[in-house]
C-alpha positions in Angstrom: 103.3 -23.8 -27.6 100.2 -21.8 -27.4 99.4 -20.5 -23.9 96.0 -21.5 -23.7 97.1 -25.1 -24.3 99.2 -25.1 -20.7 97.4 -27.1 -17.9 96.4 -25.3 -15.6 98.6 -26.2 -12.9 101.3 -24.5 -14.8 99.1 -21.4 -15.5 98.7 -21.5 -11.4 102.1 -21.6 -10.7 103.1 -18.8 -13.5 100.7 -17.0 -11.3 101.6 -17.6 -8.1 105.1 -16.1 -9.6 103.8 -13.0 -11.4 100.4 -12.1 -8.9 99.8 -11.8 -5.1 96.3 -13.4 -5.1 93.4 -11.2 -4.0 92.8 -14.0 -0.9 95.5 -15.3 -0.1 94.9 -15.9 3.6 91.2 -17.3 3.4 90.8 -18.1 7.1 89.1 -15.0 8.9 87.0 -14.4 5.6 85.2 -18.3 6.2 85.7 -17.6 10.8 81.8 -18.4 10.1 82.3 -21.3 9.0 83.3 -25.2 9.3 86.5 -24.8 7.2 89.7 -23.7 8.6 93.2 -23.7 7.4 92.6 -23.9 3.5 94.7 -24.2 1.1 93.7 -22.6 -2.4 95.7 -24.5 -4.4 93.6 -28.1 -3.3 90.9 -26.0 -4.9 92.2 -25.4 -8.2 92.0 -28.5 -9.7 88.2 -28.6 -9.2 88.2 -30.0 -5.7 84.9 -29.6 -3.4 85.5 -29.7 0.1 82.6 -30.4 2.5 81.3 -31.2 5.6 78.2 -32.0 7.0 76.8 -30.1 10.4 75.8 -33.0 12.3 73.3 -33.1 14.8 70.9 -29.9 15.0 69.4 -28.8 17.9 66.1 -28.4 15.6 64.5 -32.5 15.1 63.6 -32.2 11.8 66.8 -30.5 10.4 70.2 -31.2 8.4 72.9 -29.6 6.7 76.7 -29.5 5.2 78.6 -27.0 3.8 80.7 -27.2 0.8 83.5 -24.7 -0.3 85.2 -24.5 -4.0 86.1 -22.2 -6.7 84.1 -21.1 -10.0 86.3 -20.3 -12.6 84.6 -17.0 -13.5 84.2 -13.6 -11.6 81.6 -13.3 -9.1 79.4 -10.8 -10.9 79.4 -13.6 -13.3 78.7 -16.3 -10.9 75.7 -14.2 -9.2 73.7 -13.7 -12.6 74.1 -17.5 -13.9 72.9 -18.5 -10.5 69.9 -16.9 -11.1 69.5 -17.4 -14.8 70.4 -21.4 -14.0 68.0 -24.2 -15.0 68.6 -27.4 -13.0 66.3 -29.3 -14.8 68.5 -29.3 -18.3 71.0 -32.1 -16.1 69.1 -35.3 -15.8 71.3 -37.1 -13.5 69.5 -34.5 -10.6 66.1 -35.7 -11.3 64.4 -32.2 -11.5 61.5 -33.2 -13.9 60.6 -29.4 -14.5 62.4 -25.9 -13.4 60.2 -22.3 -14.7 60.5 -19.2 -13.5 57.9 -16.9 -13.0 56.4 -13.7 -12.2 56.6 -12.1 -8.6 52.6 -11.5 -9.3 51.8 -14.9 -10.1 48.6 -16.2 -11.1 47.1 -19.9 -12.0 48.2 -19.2 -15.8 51.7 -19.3 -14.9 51.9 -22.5 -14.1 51.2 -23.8 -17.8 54.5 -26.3 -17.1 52.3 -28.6 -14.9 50.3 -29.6 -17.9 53.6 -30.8 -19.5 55.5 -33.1 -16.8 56.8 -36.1 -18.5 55.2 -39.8 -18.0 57.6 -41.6 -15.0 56.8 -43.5 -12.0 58.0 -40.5 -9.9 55.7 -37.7 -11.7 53.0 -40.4 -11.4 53.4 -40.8 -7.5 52.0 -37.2 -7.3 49.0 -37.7 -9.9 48.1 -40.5 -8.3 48.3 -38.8 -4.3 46.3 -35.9 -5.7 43.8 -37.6 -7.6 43.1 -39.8 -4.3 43.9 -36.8 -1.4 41.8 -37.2 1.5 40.9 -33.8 3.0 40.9 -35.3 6.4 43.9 -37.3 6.6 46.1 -35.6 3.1 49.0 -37.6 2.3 50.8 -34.9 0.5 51.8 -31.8 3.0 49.0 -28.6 2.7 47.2 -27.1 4.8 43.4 -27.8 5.3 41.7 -25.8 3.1 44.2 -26.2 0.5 43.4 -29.6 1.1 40.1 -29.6 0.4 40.4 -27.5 -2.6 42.4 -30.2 -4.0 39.7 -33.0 -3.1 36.8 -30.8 -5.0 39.0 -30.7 -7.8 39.6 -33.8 -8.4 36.4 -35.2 -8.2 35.0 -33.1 -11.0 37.3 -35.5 -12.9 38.3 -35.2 -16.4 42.3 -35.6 -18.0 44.9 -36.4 -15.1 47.4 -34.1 -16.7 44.7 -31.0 -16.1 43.1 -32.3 -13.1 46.6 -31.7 -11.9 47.9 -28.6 -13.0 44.3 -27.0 -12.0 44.4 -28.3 -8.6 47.9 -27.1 -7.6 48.4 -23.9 -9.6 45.9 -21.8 -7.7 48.1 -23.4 -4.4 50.9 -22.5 -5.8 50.1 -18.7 -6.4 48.5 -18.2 -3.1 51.9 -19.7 -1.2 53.8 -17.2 -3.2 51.6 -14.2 -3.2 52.0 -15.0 1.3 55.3 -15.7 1.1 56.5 -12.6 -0.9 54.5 -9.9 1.1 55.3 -11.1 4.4 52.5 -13.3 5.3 53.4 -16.3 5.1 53.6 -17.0 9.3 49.8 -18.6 8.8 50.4 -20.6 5.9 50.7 -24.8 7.4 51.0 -27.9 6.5 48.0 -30.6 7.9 49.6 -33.8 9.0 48.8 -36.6 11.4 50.9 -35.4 14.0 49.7 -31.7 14.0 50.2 -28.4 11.8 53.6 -27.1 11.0 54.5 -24.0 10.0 56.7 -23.9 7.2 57.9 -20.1 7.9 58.4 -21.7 11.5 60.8 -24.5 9.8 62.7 -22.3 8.2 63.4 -19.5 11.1 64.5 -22.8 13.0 66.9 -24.0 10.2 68.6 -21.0 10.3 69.0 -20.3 14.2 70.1 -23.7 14.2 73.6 -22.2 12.5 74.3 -19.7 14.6 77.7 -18.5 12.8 76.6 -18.8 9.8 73.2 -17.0 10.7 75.5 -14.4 12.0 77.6 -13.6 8.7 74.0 -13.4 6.8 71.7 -12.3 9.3 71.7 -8.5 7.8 71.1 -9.3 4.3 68.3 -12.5 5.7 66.5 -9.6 7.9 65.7 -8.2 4.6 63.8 -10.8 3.0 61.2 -12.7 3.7 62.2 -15.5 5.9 62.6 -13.1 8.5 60.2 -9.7 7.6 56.4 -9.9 8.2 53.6 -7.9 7.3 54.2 -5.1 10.5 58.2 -5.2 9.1 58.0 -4.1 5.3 60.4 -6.2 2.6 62.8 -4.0 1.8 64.8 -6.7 -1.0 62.8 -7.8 -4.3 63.3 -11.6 -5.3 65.8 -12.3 -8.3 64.0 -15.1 -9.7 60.5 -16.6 -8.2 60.6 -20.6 -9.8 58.6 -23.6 -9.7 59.8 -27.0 -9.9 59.2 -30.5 -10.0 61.9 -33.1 -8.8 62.3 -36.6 -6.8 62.9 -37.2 -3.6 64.0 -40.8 -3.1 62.0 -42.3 -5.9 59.1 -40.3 -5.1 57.9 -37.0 -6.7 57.5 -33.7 -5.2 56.2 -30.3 -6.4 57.5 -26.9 -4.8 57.9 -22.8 -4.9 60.8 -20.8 -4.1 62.5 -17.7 -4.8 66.2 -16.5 -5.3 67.6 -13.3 -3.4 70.9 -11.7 -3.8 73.2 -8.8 -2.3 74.4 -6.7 -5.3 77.3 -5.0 -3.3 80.7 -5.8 -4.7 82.9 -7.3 -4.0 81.7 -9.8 -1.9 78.0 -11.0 -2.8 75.6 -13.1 -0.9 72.9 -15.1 -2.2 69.7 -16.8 -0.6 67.5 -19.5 -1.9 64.8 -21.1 -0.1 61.8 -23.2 -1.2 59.2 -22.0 1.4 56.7 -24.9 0.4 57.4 -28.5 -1.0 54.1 -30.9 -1.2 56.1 -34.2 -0.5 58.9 -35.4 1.3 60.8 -32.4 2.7 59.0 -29.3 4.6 61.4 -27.1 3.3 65.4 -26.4 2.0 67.5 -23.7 1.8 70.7 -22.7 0.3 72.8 -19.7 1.3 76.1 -18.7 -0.7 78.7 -16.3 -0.2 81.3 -15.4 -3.3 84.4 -13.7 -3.1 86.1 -12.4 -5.6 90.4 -14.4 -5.6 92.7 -14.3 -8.6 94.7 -17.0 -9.5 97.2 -17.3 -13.0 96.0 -13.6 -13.4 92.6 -14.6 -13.3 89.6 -13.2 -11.8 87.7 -16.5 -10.2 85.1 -16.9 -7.1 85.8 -18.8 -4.4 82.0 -20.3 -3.0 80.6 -21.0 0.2 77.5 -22.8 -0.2 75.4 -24.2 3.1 72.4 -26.3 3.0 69.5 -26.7 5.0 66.5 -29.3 4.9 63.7 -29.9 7.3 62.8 -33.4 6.3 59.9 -35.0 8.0 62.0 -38.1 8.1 64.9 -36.9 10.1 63.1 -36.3 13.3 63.0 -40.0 13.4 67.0 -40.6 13.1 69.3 -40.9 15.5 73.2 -41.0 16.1 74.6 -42.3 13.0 71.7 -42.7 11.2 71.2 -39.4 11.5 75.2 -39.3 10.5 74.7 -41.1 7.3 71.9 -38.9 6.2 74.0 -36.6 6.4 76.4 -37.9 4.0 73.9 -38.4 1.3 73.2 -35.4 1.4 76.5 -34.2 1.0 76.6 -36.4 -2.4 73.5 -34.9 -3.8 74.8 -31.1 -2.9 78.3 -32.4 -4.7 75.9 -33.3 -7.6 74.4 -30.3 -8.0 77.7 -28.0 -7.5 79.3 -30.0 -10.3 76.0 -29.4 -12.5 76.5 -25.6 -11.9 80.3 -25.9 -12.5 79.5 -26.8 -15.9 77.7 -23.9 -16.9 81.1 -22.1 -17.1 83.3 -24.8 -19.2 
């Protein structure tokens, strides 16, 4: 029988026989986290474990962490992160992923004038082609609000009218966001101005543990540098994208940051402004390196964080059951990435 055609429950065990693995005890490596007592093996068969956080202390915030294994080194795992498209799965409902160029500009942005024709893509045509500058339904600040309004009223093809009044928005968040300026940038709603630097500062206090185990890699980057603290790590990937949120679309910016210090590596990626529907997510990883059947692998630590304007309004086990959505969309998209190394 050739050995590659053994399951690999066999392959473990012939392991477990012939090789110590790298982690065997996992517990003080994941102290930071929810998990305790794991067991390896319920991981090798492609097993995600998760949990959610529960309540936050912040109103607008949620978030779960989910733990598995890669089967593929973490060098290996840290550039197909970055590299990774979402948008090539259409279960997630990501109409458009791009990356881009640190130094953006409007022309980089040619993707908008390409979104395909769905009821979702259409929601935000429609918002912009409509946004009041004094009452904007779609989050921005005030003058970015009104840059949108004079746009649109010059009129012409929807498709255009679009990409022209967000691409200049777009580069302006990023150009902030990447050299430490972002503190000022807002978004206008009925309730009053919140800051989306603000939102994410609060998301990650709200984890103190896990804000702990990252907080010297996170001090480097922008979600926690300013203008008077220079940015001492460059951004892997800079991306725009275009995805739904509950039936509804929603245009945002992020970047991508990583630790390159074997052998454990960390990876941070936040979208520091969404136009619809959340205020902002991110999604911090840690991978360690574990071999099991004589084979290198990565065991993952993934937590999420969204500041939703709907969940300030939940309670108890509403608030609960958001939670556990959320969980099943984070599955979805770990089993997406999973893919990429079958």
């Amino acid at each position: 029988m050739n050995p590659l055609t053994y399951p690999r429950s066999f392959l473990l065990f012939l392991g477990l026989l012939l090789v110590v693995p790298l982690r065997a005890d996992v517990d003080p490596d994941l102290a930071f986290s929810s998990f305790a007592d794991v067991d390896i093996s319920t991981l090798t068969e492609g097993k995600v474990l998760q949990k959610s956080s529960g309540l936050l202390n912040f109103p607008r915030g949620i978030s779960t962490q989910s733990l598995y294994l890669i089967d593929a080194p973490p060098q290996q795992v840290q550039a197909t992160r970055v590299r990774w498209n979402p948008g090539t799965h259409s279960d997630l409902k990501i109409w458009l992923h791009q990356s881009i160029p640190t130094k953006a500009t409007p022309a980089s942005f040619s993707g908008l004038n390409s979104l395909p024709d769905n009821s979702s893509v259409g929601y935000l045509f429609s918002e912009t082609a409509k946004l009041n500058p004094s009452n904007p339904s779609l989050q921005v600040s005030q003058s970015e609000a009104q840059a949108i309004a004079a746009v649109a009223a010059a009129g012409g093809d929807r498709k255009t009218m679009f990409a022209n009044a967000w691409s200049p928005i777009l580069t302006g968040r990023i150009s902030r966001f990447l050299n430490g300026q972002a503190g000022a940038d807002q978004y206008f709603t009925s309730s009053g101005s919140i800051s989306t630097l603000g939102d994410i500062k609060s998301l990650l206090h709200s984890d103190p543990r896990a804000y702990g185990q990252f907080q010297r890699f996170l001090n480097q980057t922008p979600v926690k540098s300013s203008s008077s603290a220079p940015i001492k790590a460059n951004p892997a990937d800079v991306y725009y994208e275009v995805f739904d949120v509950q039936g509804y679309g929603a245009l945002a910016t992020g970047a991508i940051f990583q630790t390159t210090t074997a052998p454990t590596f960390q990876t941070l990626d936040v979208e520091f402004f969404v136009n619809s529907g959340v205020y902002t997510t991110i999604e911090l990883d840690q991978y360690w390196p574990i071999t099991i059947g004589g084979k290198s692998e990565t065991l993952v630590w993934r937590g999420d964080y969204v500041s939703a304007p709907s969940v300030a309004y939940l309670h108890g086990t509403e608030r609960l059951a958001s939670g556990m959505v959320m969980l099943q969309d984070v599955k979805a998209v770990i089993d997406a990435f999973r893919s990429e190394f079958k």
